[in-house]
One Martini backbone bead per residue (centre of mass of N, CA, C, O) as a GRO file, in nm:
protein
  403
    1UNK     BB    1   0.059   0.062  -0.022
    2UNK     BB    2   0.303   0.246  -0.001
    3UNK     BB    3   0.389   0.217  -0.309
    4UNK     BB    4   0.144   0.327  -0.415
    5UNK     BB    5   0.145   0.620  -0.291
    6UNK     BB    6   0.410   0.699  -0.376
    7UNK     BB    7   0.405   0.655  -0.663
    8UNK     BB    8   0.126   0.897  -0.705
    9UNK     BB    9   0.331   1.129  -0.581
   10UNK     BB   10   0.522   1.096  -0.839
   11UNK     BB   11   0.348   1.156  -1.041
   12UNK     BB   12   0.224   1.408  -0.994
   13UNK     BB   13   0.459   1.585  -0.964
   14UNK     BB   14   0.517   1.553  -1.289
   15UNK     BB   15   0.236   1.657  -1.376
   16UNK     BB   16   0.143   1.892  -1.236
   17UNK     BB   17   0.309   2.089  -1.390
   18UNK     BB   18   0.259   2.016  -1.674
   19UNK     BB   19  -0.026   2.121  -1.634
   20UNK     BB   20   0.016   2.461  -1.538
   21UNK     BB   21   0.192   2.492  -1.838
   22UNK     BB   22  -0.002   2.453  -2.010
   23UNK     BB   23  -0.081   2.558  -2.278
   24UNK     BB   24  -0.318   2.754  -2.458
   25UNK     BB   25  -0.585   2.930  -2.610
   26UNK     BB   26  -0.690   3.265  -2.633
   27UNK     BB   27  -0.978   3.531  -2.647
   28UNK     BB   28  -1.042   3.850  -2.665
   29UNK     BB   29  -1.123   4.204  -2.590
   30UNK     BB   30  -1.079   4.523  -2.693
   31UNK     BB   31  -1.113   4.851  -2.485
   32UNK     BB   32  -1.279   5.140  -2.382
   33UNK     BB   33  -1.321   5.237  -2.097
   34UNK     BB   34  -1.522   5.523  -2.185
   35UNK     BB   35  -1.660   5.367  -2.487
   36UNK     BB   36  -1.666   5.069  -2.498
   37UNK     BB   37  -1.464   5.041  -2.775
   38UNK     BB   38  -1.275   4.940  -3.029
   39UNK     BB   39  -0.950   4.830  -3.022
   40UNK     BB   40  -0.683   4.850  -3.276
   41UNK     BB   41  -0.358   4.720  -3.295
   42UNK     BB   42  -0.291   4.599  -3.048
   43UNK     BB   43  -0.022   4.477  -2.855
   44UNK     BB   44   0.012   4.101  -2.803
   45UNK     BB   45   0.160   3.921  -2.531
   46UNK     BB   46   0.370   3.673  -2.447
   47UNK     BB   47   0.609   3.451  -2.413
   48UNK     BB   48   0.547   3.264  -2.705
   49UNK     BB   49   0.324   3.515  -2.831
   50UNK     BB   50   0.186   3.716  -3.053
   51UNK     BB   51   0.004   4.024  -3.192
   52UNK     BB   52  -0.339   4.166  -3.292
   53UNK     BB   53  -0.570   4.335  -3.323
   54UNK     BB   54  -0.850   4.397  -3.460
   55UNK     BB   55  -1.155   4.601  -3.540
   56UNK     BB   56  -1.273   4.452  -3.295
   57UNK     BB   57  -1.033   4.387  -3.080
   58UNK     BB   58  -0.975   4.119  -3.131
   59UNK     BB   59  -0.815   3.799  -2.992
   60UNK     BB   60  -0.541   3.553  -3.028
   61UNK     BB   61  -0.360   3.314  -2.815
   62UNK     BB   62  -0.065   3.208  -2.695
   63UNK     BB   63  -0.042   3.061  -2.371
   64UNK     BB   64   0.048   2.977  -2.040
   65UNK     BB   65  -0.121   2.890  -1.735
   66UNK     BB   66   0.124   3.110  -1.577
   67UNK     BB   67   0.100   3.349  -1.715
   68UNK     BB   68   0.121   3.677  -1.938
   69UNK     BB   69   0.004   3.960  -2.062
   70UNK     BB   70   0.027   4.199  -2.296
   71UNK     BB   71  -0.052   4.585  -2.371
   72UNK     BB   72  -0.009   4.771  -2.650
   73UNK     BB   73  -0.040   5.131  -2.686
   74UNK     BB   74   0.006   5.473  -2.809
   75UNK     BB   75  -0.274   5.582  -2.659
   76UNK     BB   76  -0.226   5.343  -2.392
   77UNK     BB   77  -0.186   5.218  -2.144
   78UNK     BB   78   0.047   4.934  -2.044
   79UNK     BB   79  -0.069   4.624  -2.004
   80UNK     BB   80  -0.070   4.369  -1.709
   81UNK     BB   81  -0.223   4.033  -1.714
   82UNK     BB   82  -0.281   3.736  -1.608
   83UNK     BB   83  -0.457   3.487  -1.730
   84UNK     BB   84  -0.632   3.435  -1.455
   85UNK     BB   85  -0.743   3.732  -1.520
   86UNK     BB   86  -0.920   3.691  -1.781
   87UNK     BB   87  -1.166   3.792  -1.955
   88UNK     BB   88  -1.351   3.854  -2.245
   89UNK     BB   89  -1.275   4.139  -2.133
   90UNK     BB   90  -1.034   4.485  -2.205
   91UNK     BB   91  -0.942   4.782  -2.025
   92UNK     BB   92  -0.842   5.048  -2.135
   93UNK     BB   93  -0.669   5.362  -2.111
   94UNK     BB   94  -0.636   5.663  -2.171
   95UNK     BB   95  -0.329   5.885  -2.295
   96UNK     BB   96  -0.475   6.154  -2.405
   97UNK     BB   97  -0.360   6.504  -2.489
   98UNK     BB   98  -0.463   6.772  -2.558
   99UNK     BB   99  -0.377   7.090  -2.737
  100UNK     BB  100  -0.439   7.363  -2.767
  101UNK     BB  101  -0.471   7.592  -2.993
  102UNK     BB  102  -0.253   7.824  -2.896
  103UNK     BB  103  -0.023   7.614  -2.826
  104UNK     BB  104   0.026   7.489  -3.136
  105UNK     BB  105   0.047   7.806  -3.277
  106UNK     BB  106   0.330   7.857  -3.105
  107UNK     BB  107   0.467   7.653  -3.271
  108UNK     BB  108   0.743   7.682  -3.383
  109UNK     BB  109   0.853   7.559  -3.738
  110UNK     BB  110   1.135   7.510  -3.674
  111UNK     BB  111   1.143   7.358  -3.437
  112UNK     BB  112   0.989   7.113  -3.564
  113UNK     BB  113   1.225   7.066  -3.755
  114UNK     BB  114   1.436   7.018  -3.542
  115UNK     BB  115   1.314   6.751  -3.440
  116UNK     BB  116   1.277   6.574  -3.732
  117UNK     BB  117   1.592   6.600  -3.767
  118UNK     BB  118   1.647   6.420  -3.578
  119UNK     BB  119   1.547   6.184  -3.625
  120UNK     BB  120   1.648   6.152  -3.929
  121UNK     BB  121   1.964   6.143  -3.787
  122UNK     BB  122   1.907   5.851  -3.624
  123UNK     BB  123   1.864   5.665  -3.859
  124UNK     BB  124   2.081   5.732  -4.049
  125UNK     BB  125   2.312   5.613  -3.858
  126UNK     BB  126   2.185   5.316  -3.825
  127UNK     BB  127   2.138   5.236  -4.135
  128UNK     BB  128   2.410   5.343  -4.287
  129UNK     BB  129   2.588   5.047  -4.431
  130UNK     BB  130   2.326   4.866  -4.462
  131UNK     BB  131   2.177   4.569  -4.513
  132UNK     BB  132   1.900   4.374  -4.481
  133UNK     BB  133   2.054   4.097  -4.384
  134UNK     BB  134   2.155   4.245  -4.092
  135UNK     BB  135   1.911   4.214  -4.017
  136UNK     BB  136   1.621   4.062  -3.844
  137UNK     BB  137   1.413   3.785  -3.889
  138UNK     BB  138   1.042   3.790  -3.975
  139UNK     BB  139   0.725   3.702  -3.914
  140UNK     BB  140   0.433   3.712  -4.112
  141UNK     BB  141   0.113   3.828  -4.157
  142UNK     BB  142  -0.171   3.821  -4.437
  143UNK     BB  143  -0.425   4.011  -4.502
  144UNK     BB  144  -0.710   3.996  -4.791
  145UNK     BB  145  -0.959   4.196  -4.922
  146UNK     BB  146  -1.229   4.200  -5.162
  147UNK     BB  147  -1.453   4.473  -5.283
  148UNK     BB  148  -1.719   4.436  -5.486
  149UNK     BB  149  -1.923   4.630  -5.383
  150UNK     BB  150  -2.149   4.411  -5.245
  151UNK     BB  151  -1.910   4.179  -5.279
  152UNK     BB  152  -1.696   3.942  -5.197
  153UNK     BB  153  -1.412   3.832  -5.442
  154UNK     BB  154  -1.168   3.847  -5.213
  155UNK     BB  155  -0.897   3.615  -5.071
  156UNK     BB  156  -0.625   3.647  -4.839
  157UNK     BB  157  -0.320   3.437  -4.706
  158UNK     BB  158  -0.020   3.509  -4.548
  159UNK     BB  159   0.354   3.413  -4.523
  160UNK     BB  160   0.596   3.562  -4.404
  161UNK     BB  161   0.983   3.656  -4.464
  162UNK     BB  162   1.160   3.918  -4.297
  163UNK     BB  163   1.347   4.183  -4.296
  164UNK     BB  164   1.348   4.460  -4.017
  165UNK     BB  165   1.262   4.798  -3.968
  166UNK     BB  166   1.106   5.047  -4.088
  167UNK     BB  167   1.075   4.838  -4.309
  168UNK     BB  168   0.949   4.609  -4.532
  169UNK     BB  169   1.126   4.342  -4.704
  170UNK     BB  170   1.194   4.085  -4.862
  171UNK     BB  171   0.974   3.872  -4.950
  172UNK     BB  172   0.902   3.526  -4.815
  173UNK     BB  173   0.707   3.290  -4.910
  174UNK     BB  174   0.520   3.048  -4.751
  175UNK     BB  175   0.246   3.066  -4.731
  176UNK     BB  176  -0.081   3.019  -4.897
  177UNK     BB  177  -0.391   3.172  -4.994
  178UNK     BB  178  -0.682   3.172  -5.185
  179UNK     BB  179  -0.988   3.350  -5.310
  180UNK     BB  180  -1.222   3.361  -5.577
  181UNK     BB  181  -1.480   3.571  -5.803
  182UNK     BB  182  -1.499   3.648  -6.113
  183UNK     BB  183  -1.769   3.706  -6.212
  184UNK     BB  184  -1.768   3.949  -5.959
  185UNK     BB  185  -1.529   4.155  -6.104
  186UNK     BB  186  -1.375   4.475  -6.119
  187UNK     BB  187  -1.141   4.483  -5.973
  188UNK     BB  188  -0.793   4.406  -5.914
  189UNK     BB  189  -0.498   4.362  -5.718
  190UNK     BB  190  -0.185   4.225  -5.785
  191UNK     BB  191  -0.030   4.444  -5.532
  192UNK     BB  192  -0.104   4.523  -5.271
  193UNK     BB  193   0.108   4.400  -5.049
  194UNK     BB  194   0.326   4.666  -5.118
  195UNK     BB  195   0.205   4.914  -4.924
  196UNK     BB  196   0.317   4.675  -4.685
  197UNK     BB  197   0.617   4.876  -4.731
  198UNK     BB  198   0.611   5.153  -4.644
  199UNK     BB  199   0.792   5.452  -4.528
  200UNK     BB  200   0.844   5.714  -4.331
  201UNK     BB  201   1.171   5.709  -4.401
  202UNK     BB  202   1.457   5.853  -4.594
  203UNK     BB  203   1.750   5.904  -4.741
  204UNK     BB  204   1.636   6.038  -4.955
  205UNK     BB  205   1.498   6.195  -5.197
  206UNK     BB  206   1.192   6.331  -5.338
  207UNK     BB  207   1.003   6.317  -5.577
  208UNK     BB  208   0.919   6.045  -5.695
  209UNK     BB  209   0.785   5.862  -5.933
  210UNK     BB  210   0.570   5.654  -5.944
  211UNK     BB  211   0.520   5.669  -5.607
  212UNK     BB  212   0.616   5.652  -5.286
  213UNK     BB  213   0.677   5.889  -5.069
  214UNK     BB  214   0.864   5.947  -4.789
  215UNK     BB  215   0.832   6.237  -4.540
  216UNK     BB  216   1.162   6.168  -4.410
  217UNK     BB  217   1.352   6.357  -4.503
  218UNK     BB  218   1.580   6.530  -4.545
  219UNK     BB  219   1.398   6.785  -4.741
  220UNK     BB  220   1.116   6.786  -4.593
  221UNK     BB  221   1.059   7.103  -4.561
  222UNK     BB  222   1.018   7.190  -4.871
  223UNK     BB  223   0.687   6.992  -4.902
  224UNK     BB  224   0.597   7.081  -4.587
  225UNK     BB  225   0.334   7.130  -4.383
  226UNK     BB  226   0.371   7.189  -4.010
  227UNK     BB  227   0.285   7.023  -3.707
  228UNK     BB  228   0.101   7.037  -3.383
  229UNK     BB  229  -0.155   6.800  -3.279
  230UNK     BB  230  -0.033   6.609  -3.001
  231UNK     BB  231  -0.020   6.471  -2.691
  232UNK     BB  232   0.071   6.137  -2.538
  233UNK     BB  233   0.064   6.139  -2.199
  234UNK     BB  234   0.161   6.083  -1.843
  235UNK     BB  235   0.464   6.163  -1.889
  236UNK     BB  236   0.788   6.220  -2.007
  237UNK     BB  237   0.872   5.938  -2.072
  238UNK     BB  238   0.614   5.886  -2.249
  239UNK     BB  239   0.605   6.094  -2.448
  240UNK     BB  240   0.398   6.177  -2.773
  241UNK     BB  241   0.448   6.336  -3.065
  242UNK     BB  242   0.202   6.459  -3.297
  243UNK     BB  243   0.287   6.482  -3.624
  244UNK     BB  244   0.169   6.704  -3.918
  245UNK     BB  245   0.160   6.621  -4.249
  246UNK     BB  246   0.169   6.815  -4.550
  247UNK     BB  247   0.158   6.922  -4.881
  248UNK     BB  248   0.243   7.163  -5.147
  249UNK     BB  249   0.101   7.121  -5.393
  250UNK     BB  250   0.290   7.385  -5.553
  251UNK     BB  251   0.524   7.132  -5.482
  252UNK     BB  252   0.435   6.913  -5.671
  253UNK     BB  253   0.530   6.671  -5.879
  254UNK     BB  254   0.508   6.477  -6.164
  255UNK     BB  255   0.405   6.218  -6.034
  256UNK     BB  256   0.428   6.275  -5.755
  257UNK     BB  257   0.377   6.041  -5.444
  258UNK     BB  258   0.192   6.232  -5.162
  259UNK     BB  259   0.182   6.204  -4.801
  260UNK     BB  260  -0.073   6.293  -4.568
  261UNK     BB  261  -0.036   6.293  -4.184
  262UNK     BB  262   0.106   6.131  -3.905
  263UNK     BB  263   0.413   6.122  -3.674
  264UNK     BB  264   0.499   5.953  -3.397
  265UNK     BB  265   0.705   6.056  -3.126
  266UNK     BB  266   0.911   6.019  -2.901
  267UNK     BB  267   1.104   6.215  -2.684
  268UNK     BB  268   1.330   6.062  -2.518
  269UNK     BB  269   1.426   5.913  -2.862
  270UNK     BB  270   1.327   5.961  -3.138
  271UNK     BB  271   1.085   5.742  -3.146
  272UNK     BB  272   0.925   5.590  -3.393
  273UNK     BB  273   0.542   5.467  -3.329
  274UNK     BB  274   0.390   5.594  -3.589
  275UNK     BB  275   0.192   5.602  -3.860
  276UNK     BB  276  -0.045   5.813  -4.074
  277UNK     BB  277  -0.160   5.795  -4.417
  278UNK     BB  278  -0.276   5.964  -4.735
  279UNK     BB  279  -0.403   5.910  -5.043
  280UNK     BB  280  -0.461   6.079  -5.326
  281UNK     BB  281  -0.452   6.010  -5.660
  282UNK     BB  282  -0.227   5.780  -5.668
  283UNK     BB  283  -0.185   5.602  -5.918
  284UNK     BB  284  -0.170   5.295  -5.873
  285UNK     BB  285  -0.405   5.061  -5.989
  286UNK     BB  286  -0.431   4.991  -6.323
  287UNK     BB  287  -0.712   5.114  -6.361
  288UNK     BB  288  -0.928   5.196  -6.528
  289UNK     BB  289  -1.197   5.418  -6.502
  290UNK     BB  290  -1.098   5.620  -6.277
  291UNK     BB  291  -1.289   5.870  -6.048
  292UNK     BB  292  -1.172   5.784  -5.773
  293UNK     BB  293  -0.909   5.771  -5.476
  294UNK     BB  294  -0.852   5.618  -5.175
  295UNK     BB  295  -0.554   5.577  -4.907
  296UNK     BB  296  -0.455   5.393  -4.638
  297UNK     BB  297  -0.240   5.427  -4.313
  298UNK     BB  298  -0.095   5.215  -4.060
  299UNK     BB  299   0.180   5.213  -3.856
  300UNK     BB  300   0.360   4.996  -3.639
  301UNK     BB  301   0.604   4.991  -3.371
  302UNK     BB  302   0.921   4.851  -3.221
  303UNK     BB  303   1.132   4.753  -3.050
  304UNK     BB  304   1.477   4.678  -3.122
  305UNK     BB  305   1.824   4.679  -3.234
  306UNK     BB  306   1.934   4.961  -3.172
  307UNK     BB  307   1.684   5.141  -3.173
  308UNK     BB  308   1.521   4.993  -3.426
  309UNK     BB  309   1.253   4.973  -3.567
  310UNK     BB  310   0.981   4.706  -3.573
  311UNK     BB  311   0.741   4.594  -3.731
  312UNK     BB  312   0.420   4.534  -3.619
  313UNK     BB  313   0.183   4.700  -3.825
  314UNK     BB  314   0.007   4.709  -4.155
  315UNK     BB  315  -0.261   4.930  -4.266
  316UNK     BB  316  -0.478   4.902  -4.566
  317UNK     BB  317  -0.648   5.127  -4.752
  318UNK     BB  318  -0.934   5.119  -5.098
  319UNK     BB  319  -1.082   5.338  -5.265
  320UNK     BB  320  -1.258   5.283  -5.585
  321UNK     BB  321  -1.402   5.456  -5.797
  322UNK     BB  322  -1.529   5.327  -6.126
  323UNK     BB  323  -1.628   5.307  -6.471
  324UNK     BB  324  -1.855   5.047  -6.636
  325UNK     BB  325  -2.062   5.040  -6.883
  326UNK     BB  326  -2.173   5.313  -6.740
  327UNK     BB  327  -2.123   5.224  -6.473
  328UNK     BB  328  -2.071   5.243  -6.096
  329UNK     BB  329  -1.806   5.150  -5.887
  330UNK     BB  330  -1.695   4.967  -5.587
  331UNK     BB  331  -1.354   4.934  -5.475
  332UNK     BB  332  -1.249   4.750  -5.160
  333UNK     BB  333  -0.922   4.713  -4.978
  334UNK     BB  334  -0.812   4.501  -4.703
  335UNK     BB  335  -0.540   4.493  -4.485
  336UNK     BB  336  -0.311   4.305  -4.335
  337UNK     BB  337   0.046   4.342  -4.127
  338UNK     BB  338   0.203   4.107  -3.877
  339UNK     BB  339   0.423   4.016  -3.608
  340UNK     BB  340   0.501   3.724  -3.554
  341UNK     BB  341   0.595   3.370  -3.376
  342UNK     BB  342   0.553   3.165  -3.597
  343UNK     BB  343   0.659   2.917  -3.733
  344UNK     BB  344   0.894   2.876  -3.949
  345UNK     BB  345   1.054   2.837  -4.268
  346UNK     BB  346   1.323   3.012  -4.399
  347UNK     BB  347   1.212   2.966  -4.684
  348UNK     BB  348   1.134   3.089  -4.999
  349UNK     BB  349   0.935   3.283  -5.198
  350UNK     BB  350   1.025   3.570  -5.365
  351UNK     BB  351   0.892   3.886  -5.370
  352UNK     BB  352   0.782   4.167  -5.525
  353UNK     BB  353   0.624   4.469  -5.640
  354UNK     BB  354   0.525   4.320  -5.909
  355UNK     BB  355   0.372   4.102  -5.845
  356UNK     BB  356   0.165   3.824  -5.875
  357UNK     BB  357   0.059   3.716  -5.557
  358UNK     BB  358  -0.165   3.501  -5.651
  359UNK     BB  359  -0.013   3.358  -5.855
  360UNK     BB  360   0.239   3.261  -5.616
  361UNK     BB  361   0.048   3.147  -5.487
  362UNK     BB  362  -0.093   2.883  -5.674
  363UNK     BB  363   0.199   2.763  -5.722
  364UNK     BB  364   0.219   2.708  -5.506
  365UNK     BB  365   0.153   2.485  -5.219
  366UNK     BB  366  -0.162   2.332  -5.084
  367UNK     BB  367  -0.215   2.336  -4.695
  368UNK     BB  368  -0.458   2.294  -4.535
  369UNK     BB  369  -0.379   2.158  -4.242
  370UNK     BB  370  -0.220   2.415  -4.182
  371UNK     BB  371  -0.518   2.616  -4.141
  372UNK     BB  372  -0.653   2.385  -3.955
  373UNK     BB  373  -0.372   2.402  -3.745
  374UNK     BB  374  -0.438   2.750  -3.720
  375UNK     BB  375  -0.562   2.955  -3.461
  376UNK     BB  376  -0.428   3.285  -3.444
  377UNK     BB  377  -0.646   3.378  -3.645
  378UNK     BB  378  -0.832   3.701  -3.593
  379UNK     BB  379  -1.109   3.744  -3.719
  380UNK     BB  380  -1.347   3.909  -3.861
  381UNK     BB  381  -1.651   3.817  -3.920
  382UNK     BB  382  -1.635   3.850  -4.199
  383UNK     BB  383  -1.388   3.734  -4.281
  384UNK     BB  384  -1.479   3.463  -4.158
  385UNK     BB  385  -1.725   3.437  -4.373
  386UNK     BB  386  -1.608   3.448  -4.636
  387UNK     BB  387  -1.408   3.198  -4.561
  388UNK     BB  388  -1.613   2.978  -4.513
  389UNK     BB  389  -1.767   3.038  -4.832
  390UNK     BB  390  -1.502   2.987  -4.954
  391UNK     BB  391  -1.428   2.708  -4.851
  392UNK     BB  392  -1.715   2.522  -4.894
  393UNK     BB  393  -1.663   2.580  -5.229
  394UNK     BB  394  -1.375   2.500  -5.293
  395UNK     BB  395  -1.118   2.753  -5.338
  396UNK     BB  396  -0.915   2.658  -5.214
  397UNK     BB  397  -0.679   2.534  -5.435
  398UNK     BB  398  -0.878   2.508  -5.692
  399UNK     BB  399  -0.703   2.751  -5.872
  400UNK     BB  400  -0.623   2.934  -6.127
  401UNK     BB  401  -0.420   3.207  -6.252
  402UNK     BB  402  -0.462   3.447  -6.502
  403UNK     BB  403  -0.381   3.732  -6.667
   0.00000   0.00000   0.00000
């Protein structure tokens, strides 16, 4: 009896703690304390794996059962929770102070000049005499939905491996799935997932043709016109100011596309930690009859090794207006690209940002069993019943695209 008792008490020893640390998948929603409202974009860590919410709000992570998660966002104090205390939903505090408004005209256009210069001056530095290889390689998550009109006509997701530092380059394909409904297509992007390589800022000159120019050039004041829009702050250390900067119309050369948006940067060491930019008539699409189009991005930035941020998340958006047989249609496509920890194997097809990325997954092989076993990836809901209902009339993998 007691070699019985002995032996049970050896068993649980072994197994209790590995029971502790056991594996396990969570999901829950991030809001805003005050409003209630889904957060998207941010930041969410285990030890084991990381994230980005979705437009919902939603997130799903891996962590062990004796972990914790951190939640980063750049309007939003910092939370870190024990798994065991995580609800359904998680409340943000916000942490954005306004700038009253003769406070902000009166911040000389120098000034301003002068602290993004430094930011430019700092990355230039950090930069300069490497290559894409020198940096460290990064798992990344693709996804792309594409609406014409009331239709959702398109969806793909792809893993890509790239170095990255201020933008992502080199991109990788590891795995890769799409789905089209053909007939009721009328303009998709061959590239669109190129967009999520947008770069804040760069060493050359601006004014580039039939390209995206990044804001923040050597010579960027020669181009934009500048404020400070609000400051971010709880205290000293982690204030953020959020730089406007606008193109001046009168000074755009021809065919070159410039950005306009807000670019966040840390006071306390000139790291840039966001930007958000829009362009307007950007001649990106290749599509004919094209009548109005408008471009959005998001950039979210982490900290990386010597202090050059690595790309946490790409959010890319186009409404794109065009007349065909005579009728006015909308083309919508939405994109995320972000950070991931997820496993995959080092080589893969190198994509460029010509190349006809749906062309390039139809050509890879199609692994189900890869989709039906990765559980990480939180769709809105939107995005997951497209997925289901291309899924069940069996459109991945089973289509061959022709240009």
């Amino acid at each position: 009896m007691k070699n019985v008792i002995k032996g049970l008490i050896i068993i649980i020893l072994f197994v209790f703690p590995n029971f502790m640390t056991a594996q396990q998948m969570l999901s829950a929603r991030v809001l805003d304390s005050e409003t209630h409202k889904p957060v998207e974009l941010v930041a969410v860590m285990s030890s084991i794996d990381n994230t980005i919410t979705n437009s919902e709000g939603g997130f799903m992570l891996k962590v062990d059962s004796n972990d914790s998660i951190k939640l980063y966002h750049v309007s939003y104090g910092t939370c870190v929770i024990p798994v065991w205390q995580l609800n359904d939903s998680i409340l943000l505090q916000s942490k954005v102070y306004e700038l009253p408004e003769i406070e902000i005209v009166a911040i000389p256009r120098s000034e301003i000049v002068r602290e993004l210069s430094a930011v430019w001056d700092k990355y230039y530095q950090l930069l300069k005499n490497k290559k894409d290889n020198d940096f460290p390689m990064q798992t990344f998550y693709y996804r792309q939905l594409t609406q014409n009109d009331n239709v959702y006509v398109n969806y793909i997701e792809c893993f890509f491996i790239a170095p990255t530092t201020i933008g992502v380059t080199m991109l990788s394909l590891q795995e890769g799935r799409f789905a089209t409904i053909k007939k009721d297509s009328i303009g998709f992007f061959k590239n669109f997932f190129y967009l999520s390589q947008i770069f804040p800022l760069s060493r050359k000159e601006a004014m580039k043709k039939n390209t995206i120019n990044s804001f923040l050039v050597k010579d960027f004041e020669k181009y934009y016109d500048l404020r400070i829009a609000r400051v971010i702050s709880q205290g000293n250390n982690d204030e953020v100011k959020v730089y406007q900067f606008i193109p001046y119309q009168e000074k755009i050369g021809e065919n070159a596309i410039m950005p306009s948006g807000l670019l966040y940067v840390r006071t306390k060491d000139h790291s840039i930690v966001l930007m958000e930019a829009t362009m307007q008539h950007a001649g990106l699409r290749g599509i004919p009859n094209v009548t109005n189009e408008m471009y959005h991005f998001t950039v979210t930035y982490r900290e990386g090794i010597e202090s050059y941020p690595i790309v946490e998340s790409v959010k890319s958006e186009a409404e794109i207006e065009l007349v065909r047989n005579g009728q006015s249609h909308l083309l919508k496509v939405s994109s995320i690209l972000f950070a991931t920890d997820y496993p995959l194997k080092s080589k893969g097809k190198k994509v460029k940002q010509n190349d006809f990325l749906l062309k390039k997954v139809a050509e890879s092989k199609y692994n189900q069993k890869f989709w039906d076993n990765n559980p990480i990836i939180m769709r809105t809901k939107i995005e997951q019943q497209v997925m289901d209902d291309f899924n069940g009339l069996g459109y991945f993998g089973s289509m061959k695209f022709n240009e």
